[in-house]
Every structure is written in C-alpha cells, then in structure tokens.
Backbone atoms as SQL, in Angstrom:
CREATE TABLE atoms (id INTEGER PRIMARY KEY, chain TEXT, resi INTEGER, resn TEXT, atom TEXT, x REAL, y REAL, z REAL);
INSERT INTO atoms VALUES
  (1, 'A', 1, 'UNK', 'N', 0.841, -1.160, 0.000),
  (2, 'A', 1, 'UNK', 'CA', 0.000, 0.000, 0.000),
  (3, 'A', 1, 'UNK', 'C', 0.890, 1.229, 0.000),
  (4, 'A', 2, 'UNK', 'N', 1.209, 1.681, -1.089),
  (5, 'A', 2, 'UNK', 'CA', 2.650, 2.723, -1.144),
  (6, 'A', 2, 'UNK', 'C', 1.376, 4.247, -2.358),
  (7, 'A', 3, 'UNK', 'N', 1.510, 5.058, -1.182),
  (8, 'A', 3, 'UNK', 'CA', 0.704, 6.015, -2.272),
  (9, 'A', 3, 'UNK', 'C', 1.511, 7.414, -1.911),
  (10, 'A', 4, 'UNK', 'N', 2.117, 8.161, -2.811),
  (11, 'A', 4, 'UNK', 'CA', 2.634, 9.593, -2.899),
  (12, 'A', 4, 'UNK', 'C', 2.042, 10.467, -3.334),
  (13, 'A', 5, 'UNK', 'N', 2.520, 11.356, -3.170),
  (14, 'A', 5, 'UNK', 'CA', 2.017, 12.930, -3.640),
  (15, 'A', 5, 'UNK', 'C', 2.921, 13.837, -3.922),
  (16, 'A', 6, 'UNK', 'N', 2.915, 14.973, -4.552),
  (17, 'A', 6, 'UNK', 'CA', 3.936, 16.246, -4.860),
  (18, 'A', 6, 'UNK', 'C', 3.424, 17.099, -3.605),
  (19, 'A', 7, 'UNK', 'N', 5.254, 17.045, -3.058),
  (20, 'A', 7, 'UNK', 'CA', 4.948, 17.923, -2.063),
  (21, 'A', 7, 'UNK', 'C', 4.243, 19.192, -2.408),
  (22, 'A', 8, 'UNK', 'N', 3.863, 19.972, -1.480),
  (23, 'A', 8, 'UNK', 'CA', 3.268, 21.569, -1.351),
  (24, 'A', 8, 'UNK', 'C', 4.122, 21.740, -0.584),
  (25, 'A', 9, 'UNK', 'N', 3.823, 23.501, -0.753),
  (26, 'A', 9, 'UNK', 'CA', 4.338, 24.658, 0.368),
  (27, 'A', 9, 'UNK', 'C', 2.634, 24.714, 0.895),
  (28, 'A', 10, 'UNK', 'N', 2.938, 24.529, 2.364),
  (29, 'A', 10, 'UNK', 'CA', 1.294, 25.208, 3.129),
  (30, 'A', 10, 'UNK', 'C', 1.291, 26.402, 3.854),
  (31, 'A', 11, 'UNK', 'N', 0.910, 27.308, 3.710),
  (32, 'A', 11, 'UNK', 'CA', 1.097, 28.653, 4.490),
  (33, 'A', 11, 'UNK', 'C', -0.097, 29.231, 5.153),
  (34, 'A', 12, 'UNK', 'N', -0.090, 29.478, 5.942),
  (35, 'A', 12, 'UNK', 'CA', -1.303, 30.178, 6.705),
  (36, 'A', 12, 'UNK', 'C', -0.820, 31.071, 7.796),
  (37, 'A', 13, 'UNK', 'N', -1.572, 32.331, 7.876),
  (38, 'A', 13, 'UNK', 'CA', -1.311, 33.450, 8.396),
  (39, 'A', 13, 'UNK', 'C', 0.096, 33.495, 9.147),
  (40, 'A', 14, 'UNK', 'N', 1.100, 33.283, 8.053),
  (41, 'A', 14, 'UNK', 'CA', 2.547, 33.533, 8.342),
  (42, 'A', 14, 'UNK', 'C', 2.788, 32.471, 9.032),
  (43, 'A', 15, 'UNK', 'N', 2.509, 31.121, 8.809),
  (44, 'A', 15, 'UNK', 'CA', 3.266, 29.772, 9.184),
  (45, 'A', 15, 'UNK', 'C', 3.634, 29.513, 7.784),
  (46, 'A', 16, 'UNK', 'N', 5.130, 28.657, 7.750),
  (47, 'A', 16, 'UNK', 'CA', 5.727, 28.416, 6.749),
  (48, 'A', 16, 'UNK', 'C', 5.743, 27.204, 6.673),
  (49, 'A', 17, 'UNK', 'N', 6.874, 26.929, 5.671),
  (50, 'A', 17, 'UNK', 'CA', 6.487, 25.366, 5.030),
  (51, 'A', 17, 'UNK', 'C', 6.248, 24.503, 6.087),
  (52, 'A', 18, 'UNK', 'N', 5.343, 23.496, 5.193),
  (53, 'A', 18, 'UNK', 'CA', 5.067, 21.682, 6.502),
  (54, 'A', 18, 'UNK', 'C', 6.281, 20.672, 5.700),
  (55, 'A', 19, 'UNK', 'N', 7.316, 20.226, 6.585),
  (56, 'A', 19, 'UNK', 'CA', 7.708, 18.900, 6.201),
  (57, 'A', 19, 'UNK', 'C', 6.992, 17.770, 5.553),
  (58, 'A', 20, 'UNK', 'N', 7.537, 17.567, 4.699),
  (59, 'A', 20, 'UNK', 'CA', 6.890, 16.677, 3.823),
  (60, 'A', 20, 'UNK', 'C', 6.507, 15.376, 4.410),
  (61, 'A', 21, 'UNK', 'N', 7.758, 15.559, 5.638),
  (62, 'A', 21, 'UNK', 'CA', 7.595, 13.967, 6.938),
  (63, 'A', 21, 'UNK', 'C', 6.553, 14.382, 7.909),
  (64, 'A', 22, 'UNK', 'N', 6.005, 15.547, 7.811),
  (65, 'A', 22, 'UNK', 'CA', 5.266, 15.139, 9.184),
  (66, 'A', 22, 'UNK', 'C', 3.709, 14.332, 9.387),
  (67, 'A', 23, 'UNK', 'N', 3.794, 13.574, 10.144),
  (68, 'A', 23, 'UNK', 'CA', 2.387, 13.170, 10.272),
  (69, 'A', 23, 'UNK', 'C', 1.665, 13.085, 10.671),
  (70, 'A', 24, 'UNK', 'N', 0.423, 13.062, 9.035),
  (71, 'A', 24, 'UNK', 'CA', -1.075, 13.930, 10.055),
  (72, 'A', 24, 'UNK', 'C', -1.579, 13.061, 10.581),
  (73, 'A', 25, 'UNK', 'N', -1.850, 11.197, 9.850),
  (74, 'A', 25, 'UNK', 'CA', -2.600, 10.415, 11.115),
  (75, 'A', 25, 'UNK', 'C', -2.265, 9.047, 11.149),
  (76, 'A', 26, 'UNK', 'N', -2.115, 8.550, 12.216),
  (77, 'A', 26, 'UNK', 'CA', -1.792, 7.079, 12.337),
  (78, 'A', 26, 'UNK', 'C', -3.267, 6.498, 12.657),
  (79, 'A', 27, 'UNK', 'N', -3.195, 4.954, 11.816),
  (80, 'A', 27, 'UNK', 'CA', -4.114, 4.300, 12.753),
  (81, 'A', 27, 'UNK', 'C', -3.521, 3.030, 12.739),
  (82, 'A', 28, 'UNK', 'N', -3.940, 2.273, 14.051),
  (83, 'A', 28, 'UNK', 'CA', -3.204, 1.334, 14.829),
  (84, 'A', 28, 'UNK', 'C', -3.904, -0.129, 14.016),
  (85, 'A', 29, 'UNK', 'N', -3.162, -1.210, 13.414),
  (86, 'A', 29, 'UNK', 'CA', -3.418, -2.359, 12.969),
  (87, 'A', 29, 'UNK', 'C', -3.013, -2.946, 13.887),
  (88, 'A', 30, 'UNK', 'N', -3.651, -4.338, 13.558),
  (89, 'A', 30, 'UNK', 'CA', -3.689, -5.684, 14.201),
  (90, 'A', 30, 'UNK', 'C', -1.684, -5.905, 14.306),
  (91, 'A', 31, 'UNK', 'N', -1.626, -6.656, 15.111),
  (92, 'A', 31, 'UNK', 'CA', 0.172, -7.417, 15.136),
  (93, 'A', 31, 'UNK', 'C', 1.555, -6.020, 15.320),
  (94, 'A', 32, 'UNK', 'N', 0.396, -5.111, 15.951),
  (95, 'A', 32, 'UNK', 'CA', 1.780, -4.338, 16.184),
  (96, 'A', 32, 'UNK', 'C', 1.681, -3.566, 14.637),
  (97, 'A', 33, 'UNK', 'N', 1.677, -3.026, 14.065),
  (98, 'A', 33, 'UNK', 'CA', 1.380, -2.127, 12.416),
  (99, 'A', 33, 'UNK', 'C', 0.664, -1.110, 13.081),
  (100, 'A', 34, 'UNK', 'N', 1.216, -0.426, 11.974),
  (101, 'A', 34, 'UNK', 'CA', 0.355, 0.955, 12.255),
  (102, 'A', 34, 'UNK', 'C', 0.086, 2.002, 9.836),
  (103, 'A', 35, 'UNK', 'N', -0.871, 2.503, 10.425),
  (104, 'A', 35, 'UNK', 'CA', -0.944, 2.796, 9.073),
  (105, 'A', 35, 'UNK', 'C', -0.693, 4.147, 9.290),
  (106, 'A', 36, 'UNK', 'N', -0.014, 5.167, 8.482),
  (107, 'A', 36, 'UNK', 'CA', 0.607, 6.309, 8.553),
  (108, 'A', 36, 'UNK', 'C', 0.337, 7.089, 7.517),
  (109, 'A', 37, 'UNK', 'N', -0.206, 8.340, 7.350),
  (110, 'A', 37, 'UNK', 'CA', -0.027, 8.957, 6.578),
  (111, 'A', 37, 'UNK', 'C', 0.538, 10.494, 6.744),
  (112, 'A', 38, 'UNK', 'N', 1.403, 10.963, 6.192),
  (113, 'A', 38, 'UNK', 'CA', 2.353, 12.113, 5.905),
  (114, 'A', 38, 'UNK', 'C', 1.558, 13.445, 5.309),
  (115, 'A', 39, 'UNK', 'N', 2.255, 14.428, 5.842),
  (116, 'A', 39, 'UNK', 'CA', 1.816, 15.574, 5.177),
  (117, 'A', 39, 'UNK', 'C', 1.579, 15.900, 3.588),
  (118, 'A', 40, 'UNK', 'N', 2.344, 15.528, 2.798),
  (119, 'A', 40, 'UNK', 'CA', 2.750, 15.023, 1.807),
  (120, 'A', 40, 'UNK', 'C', 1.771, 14.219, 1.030),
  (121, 'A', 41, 'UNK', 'N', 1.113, 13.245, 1.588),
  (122, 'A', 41, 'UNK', 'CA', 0.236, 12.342, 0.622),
  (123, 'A', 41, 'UNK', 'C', 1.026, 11.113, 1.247),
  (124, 'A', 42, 'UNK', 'N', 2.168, 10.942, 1.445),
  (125, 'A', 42, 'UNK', 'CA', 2.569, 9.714, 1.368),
  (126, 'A', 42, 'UNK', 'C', 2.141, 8.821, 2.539),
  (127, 'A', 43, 'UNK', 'N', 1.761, 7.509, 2.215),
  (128, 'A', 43, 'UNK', 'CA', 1.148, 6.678, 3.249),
  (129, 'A', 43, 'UNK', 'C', 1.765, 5.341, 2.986),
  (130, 'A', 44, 'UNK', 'N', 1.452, 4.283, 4.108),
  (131, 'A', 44, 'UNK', 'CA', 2.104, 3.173, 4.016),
  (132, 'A', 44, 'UNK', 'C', 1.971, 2.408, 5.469),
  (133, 'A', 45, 'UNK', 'N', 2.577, 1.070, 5.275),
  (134, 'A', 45, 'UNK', 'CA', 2.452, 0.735, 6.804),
  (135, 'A', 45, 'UNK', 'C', 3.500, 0.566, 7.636),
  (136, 'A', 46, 'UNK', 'N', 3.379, 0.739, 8.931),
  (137, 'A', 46, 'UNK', 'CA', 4.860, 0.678, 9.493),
  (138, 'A', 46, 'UNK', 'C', 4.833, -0.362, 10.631),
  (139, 'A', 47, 'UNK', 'N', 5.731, -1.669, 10.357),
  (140, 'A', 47, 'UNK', 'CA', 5.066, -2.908, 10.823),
  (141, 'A', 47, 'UNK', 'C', 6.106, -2.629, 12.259),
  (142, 'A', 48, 'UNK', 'N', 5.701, -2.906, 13.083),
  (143, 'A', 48, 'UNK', 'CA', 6.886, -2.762, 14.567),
  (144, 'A', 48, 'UNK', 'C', 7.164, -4.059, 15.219),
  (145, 'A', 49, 'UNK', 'N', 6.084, -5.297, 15.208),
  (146, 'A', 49, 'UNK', 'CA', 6.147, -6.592, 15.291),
  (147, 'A', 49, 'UNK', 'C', 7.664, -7.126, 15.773),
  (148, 'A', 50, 'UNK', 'N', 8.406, -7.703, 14.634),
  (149, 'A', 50, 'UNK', 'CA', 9.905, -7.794, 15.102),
  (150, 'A', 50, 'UNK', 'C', 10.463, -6.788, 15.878),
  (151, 'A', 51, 'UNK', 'N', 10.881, -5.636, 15.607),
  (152, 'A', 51, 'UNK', 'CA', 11.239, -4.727, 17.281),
  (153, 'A', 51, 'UNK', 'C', 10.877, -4.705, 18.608),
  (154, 'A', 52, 'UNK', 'N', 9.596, -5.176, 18.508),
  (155, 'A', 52, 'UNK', 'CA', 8.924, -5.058, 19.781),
  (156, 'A', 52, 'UNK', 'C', 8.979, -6.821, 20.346),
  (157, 'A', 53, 'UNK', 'N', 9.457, -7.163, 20.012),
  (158, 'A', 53, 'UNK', 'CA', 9.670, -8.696, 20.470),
  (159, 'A', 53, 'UNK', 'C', 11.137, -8.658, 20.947),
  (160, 'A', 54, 'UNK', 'N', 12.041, -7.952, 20.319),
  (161, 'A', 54, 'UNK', 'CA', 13.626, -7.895, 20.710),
  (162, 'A', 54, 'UNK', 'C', 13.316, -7.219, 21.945),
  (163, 'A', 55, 'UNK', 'N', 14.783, -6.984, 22.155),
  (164, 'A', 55, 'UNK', 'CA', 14.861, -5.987, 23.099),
  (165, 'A', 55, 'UNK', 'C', 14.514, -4.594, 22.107),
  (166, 'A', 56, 'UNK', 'N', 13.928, -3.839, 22.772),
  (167, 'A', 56, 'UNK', 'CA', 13.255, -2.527, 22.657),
  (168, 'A', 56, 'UNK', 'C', 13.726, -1.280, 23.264),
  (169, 'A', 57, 'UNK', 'N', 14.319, -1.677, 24.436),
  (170, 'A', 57, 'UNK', 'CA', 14.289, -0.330, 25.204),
  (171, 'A', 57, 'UNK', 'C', 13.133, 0.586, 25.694),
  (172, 'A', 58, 'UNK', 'N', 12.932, 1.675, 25.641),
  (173, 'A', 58, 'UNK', 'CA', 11.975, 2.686, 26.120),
  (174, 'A', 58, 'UNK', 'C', 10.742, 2.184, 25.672),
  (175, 'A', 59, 'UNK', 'N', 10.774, 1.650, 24.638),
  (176, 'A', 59, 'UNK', 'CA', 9.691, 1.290, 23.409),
  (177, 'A', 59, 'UNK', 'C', 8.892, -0.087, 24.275),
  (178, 'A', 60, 'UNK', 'N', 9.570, -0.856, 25.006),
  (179, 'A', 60, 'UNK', 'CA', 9.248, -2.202, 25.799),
  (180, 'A', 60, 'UNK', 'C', 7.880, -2.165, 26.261),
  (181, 'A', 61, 'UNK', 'N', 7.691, -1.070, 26.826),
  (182, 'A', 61, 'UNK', 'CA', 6.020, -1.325, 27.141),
  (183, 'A', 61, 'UNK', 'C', 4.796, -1.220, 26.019),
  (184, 'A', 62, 'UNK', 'N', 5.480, -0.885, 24.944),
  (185, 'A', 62, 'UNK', 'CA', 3.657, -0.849, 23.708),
  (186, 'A', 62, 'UNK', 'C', 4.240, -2.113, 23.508),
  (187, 'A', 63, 'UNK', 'N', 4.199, -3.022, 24.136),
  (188, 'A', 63, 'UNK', 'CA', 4.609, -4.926, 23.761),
  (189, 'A', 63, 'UNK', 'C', 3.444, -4.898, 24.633),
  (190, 'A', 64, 'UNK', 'N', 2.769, -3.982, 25.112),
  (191, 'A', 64, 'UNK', 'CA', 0.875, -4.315, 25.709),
  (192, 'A', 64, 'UNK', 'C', 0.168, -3.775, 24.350),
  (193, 'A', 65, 'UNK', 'N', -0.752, -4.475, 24.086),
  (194, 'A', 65, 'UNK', 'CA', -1.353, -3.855, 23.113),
  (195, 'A', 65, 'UNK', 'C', -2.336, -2.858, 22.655),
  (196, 'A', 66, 'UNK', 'N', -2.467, -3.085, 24.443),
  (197, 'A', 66, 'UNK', 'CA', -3.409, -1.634, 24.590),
  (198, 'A', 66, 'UNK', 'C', -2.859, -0.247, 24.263),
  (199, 'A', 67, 'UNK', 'N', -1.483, -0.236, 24.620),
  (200, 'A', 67, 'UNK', 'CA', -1.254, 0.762, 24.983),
  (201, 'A', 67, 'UNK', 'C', -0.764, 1.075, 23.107),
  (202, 'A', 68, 'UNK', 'N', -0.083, 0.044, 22.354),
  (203, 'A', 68, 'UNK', 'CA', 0.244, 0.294, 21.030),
  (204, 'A', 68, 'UNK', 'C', -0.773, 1.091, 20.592),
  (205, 'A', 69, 'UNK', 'N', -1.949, 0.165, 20.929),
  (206, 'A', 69, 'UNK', 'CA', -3.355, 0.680, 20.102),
  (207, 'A', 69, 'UNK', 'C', -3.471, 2.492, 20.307),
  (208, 'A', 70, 'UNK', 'N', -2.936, 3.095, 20.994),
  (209, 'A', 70, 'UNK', 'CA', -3.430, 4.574, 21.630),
  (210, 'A', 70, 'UNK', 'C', -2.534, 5.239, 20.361),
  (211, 'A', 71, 'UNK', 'N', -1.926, 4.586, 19.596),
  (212, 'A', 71, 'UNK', 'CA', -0.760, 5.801, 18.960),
  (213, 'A', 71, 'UNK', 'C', -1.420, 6.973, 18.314),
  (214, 'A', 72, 'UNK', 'N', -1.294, 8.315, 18.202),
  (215, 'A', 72, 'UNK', 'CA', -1.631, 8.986, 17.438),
  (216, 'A', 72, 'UNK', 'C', -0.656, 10.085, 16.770),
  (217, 'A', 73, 'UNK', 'N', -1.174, 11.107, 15.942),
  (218, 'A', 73, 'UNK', 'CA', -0.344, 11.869, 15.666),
  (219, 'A', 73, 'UNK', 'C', -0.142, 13.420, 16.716),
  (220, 'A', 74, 'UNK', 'N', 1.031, 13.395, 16.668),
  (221, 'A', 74, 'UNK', 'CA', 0.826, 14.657, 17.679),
  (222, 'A', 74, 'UNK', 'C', 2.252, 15.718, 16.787),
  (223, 'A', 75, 'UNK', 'N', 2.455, 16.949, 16.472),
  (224, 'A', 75, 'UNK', 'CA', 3.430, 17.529, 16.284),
  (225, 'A', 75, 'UNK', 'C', 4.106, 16.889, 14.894),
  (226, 'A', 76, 'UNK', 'N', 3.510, 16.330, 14.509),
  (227, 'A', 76, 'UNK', 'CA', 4.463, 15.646, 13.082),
  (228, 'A', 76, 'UNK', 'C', 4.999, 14.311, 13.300),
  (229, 'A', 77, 'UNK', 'N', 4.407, 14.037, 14.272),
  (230, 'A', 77, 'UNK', 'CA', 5.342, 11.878, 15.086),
  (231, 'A', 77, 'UNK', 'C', 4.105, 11.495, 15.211),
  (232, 'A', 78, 'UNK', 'N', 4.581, 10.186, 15.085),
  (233, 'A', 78, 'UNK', 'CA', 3.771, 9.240, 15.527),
  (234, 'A', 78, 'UNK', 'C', 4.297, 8.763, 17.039),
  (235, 'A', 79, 'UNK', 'N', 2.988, 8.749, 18.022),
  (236, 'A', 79, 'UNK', 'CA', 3.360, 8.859, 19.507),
  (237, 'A', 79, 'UNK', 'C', 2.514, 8.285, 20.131),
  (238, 'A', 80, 'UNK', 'N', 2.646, 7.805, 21.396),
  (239, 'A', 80, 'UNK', 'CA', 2.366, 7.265, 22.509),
  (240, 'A', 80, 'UNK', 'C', 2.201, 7.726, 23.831),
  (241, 'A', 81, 'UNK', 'N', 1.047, 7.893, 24.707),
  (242, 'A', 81, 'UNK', 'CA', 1.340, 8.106, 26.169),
  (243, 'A', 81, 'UNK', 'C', 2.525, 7.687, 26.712),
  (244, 'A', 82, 'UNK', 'N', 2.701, 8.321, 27.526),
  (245, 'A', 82, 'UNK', 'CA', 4.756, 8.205, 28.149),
  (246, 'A', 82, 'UNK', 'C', 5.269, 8.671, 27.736),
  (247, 'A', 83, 'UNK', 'N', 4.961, 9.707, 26.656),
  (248, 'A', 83, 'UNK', 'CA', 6.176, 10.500, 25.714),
  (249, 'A', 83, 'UNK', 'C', 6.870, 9.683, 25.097),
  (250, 'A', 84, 'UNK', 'N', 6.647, 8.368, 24.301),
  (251, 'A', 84, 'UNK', 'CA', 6.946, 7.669, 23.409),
  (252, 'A', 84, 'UNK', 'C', 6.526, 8.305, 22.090),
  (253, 'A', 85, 'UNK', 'N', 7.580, 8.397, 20.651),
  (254, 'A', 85, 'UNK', 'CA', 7.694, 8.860, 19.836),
  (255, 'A', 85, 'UNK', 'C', 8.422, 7.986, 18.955),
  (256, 'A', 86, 'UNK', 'N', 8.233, 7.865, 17.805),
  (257, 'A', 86, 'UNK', 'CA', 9.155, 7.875, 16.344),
  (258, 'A', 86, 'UNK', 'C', 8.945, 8.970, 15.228),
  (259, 'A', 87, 'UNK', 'N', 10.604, 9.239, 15.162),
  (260, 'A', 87, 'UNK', 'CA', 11.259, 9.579, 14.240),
  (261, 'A', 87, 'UNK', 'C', 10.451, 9.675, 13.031),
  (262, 'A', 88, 'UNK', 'N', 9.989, 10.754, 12.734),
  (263, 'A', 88, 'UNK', 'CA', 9.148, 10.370, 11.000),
  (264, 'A', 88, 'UNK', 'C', 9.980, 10.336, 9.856),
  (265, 'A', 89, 'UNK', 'N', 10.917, 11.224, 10.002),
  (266, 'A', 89, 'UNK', 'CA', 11.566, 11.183, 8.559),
  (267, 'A', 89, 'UNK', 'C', 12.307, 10.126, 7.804),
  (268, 'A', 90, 'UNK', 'N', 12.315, 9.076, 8.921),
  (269, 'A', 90, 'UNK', 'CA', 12.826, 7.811, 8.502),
  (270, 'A', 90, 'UNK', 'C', 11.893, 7.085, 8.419),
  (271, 'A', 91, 'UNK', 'N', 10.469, 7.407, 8.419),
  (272, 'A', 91, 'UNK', 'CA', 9.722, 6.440, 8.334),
  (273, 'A', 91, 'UNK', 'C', 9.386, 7.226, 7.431),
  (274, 'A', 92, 'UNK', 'N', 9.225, 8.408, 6.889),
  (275, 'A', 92, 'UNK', 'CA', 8.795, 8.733, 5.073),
  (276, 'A', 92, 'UNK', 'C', 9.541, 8.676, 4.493),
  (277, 'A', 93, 'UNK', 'N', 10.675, 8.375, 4.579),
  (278, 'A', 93, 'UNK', 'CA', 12.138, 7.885, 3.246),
  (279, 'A', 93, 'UNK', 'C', 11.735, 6.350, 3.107),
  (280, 'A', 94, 'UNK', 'N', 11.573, 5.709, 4.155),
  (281, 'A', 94, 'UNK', 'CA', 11.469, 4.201, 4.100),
  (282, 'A', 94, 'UNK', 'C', 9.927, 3.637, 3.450),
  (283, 'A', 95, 'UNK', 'N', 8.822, 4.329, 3.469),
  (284, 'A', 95, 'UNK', 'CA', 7.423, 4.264, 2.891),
  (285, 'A', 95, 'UNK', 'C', 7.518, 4.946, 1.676),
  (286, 'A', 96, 'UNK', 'N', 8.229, 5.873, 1.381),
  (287, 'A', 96, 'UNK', 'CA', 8.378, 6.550, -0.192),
  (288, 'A', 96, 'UNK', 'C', 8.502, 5.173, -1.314),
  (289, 'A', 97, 'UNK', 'N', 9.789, 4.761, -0.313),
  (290, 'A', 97, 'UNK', 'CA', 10.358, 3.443, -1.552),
  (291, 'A', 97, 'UNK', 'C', 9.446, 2.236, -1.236),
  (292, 'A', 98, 'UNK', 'N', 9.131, 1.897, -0.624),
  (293, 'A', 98, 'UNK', 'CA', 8.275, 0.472, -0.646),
  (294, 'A', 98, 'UNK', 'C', 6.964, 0.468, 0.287),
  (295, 'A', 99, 'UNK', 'N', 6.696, 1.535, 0.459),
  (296, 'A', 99, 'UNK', 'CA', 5.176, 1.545, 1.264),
  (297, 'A', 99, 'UNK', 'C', 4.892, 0.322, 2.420),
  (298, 'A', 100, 'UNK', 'N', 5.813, -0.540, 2.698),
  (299, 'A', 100, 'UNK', 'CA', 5.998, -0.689, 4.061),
  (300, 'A', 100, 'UNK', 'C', 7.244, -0.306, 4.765),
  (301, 'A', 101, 'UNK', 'N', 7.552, -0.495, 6.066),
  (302, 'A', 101, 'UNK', 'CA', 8.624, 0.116, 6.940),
  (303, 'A', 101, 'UNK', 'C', 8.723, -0.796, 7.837),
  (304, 'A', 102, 'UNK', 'N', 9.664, -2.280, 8.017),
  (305, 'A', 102, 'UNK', 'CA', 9.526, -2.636, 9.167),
  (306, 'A', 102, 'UNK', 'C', 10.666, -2.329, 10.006),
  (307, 'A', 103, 'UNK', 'N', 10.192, -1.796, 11.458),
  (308, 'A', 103, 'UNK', 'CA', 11.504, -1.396, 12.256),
  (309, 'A', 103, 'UNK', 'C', 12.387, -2.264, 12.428),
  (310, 'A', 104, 'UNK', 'N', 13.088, -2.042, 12.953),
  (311, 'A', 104, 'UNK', 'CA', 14.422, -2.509, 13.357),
  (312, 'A', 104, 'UNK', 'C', 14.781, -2.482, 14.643);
C-alpha cells in the first residue's frame, strides 16, 4: 500500500512550510502495524512486530497492546502516552520506496 504525492508549500497566516515527513494520522493495525499517513500524501504501513519482540528499550512497554493501540499523531510523530515517539523522517524515506517500513 505505497501512495505519494507532490509535495506543497502550506502557508497560513505567516506559518511556513510543513515537512513533507510530518504526520497527520496514524491508525493502529492488528500485530503491532500501524498505518501512517504524511503531510505530503505519502502513506504506508509501518510494521513494529519484530522490534517489539527484541529488546526494545523505552519502546518495551507498547509490547501491551493496549497501549500500542493509543498511537496517534501529535506535532508531526507518531506517539504514545509516556512520551513515546518515532522519528518520521525515517519512516517517510522508508514508505516513499516500498510503502511498508519494518523497524528494526
């Protein structure tokens, strides 16, 4: 599911450009996935499954699935209660080319 767009410039009463990475909405799939879409147009899925089974780090607790399920967009990330966050711009370089993203 790999869909793009030509970036824009968005401007409104003297706010300047939107990153082409930021994102406007996640929604939470089954197995740990999440579906993402970018300022930009660009969308895709971003599977977390294998990461969240390793060691994780900070990330260790959305291995509940409740809590995965809460992700939304906040500020241009995709995020979590606890101040859990990812990085978007590596997740719109990595969905540009193959419209999935599985972490690492």
């Amino acid at each position: 599911m790999r869909t793009t767009a030509n970036t824009q410039t968005h401007r409104a009463s003297g706010i300047g450009h939107v990153t082409p990475w930021n994102v406007t909405s996640v929604l939470p799939l089954a197995n740990f996935r999440l579906e993402v879409t970018f300022a930009d147009g660009t969308r895709g899925i971003v599977d977390m499954a294998r990461f969240l089974a390793r060691e994780c780090g900070v990330f260790k607790p959305l291995r509940e699935a409740m809590l995965f399920n809460q992700a939304y967009a906040d500020n241009g990330a995709v995020t979590w209660p606890g101040e859990l966050d990812l990085a978007p711009d590596r997740m719109h370089e990595e969905l540009s080319k193959a419209g999935v993203y599985v972490v690492q």
